[in-house]
C-alpha positions as CSV (number, residue, x, y, z in Angstrom):
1,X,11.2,3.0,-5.9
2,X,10.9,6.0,-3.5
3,X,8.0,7.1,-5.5
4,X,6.4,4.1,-4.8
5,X,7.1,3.9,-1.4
6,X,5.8,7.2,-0.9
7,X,2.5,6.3,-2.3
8,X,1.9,2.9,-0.3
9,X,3.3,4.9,2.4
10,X,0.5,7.2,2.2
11,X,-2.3,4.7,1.3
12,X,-1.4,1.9,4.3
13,X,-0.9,4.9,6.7
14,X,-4.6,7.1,5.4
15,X,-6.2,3.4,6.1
16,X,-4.8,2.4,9.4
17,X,-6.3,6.3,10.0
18,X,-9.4,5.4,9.0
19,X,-9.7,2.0,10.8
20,X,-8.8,3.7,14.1
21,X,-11.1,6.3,13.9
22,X,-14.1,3.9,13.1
23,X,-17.3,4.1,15.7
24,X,-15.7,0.6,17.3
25,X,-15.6,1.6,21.1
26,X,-12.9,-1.3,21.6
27,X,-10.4,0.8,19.1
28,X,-10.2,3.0,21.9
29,X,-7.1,2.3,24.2
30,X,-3.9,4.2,24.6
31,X,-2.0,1.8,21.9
32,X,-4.6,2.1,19.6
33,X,-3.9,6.3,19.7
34,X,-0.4,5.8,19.5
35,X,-0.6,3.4,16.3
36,X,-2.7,6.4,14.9
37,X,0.0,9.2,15.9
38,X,2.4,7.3,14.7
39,X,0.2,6.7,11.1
40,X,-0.4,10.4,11.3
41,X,3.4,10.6,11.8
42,X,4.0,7.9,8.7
43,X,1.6,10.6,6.0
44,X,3.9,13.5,7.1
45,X,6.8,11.4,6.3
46,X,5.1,10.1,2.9
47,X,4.1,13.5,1.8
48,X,7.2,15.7,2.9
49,X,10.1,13.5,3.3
50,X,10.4,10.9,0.6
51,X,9.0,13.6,-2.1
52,X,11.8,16.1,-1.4
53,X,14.2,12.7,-1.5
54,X,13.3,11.7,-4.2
55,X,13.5,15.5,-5.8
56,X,16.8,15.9,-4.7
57,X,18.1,12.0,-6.4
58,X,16.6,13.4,-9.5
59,X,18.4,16.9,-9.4
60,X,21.5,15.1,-8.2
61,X,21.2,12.2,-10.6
62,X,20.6,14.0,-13.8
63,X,23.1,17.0,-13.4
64,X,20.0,19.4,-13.5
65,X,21.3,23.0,-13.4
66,X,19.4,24.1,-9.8
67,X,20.1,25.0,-6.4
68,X,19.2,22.0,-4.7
69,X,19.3,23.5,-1.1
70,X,15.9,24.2,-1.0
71,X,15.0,20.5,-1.7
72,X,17.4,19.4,0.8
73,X,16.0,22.2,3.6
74,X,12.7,20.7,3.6
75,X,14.2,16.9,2.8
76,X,16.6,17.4,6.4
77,X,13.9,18.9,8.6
78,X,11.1,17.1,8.1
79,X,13.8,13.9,8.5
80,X,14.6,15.1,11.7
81,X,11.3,15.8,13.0
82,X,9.7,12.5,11.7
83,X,12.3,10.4,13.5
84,X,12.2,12.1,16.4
85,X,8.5,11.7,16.8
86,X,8.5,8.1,15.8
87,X,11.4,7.6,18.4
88,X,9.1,10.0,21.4
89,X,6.2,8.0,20.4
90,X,8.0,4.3,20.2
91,X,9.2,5.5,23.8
92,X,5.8,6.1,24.9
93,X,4.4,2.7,23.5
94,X,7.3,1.1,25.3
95,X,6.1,3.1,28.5
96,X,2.4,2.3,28.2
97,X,3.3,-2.2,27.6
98,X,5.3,-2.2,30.3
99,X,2.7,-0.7,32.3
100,X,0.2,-3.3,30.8
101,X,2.8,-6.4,32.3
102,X,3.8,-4.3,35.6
103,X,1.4,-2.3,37.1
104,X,-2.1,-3.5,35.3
105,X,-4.6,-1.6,37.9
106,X,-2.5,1.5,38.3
107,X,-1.1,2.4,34.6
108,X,0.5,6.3,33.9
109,X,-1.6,6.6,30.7
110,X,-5.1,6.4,30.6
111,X,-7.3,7.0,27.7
112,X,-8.8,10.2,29.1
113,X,-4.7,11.5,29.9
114,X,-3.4,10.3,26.2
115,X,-4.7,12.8,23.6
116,X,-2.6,15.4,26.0
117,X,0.7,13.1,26.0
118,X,0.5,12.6,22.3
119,X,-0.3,16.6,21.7
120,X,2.4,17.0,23.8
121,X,4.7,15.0,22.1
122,X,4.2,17.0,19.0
123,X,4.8,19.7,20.4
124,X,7.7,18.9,21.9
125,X,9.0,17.6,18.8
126,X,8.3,21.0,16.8
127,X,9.8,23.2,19.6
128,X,12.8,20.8,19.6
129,X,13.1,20.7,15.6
130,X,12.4,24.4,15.1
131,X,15.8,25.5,15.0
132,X,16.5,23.1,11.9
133,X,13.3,23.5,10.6
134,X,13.2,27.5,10.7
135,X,17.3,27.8,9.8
């Protein structure tokens, strides 16, 4: 099953990326980046967490004779950092409909200001996560 869900994880998220970055000028607005950070967010999570979970059920499962700390190194940190970028970037979705319902003609993210927020964001994240993810 986590096999599976890795690999639709990684297909659905590879083709929202692809449908946001078509030539369509009306994909352009500060959720539409966000959906893609957080689809960019989803392939991370495909390709490092759910792997190194589903390597460590197998080690655990079958008894298999290895260290399994490595496994669980990479399955921890990259946990970590996914969820905290899905819960930073969540927050700044939150942020930017409230502005759409509040203040319509005077909004804090603009579509010029939010490739820096989301690169931020990342950012953030890594510097915040480095301490598990470099142990």
């Amino acid at each position: 099953m986590v096999s599976i869900a890795s690999l639709v994880g990684l297909l659905a998220n590879t083709h929202v990326c692809f449908l946001l970055s078509g030539k369509r000028s009306d994909l352009r607005k500060v959720s539409h980046y966000l959906f893609g950070s957080l689809a960019v967010n989803g392939i991370f999570n495909s390709l490092l967490n759910l792997p190194s979970r589903l390597a460590l059920t197998v080690i655990r499962l079958w008894d298999i004779p290895v260290s399994a700390e490595p496994v669980g190194y990479v399955l921890v940190s990259s946990n970590v950092a996914c969820n905290v970028l899905n819960a930073v970037t969540l927050a700044l979705m939150a942020i930017d409909r409230q502005d759409c319902v509040l203040r319509p003609f005077k909004r804090r993210m603009g579509r010029n200001s939010i490739p820096k927020v989301i690169a931020l964001s990342w950012i953030g994240t890594l510097v915040l996560t480095s301490p598990i993810i470099f142990k």
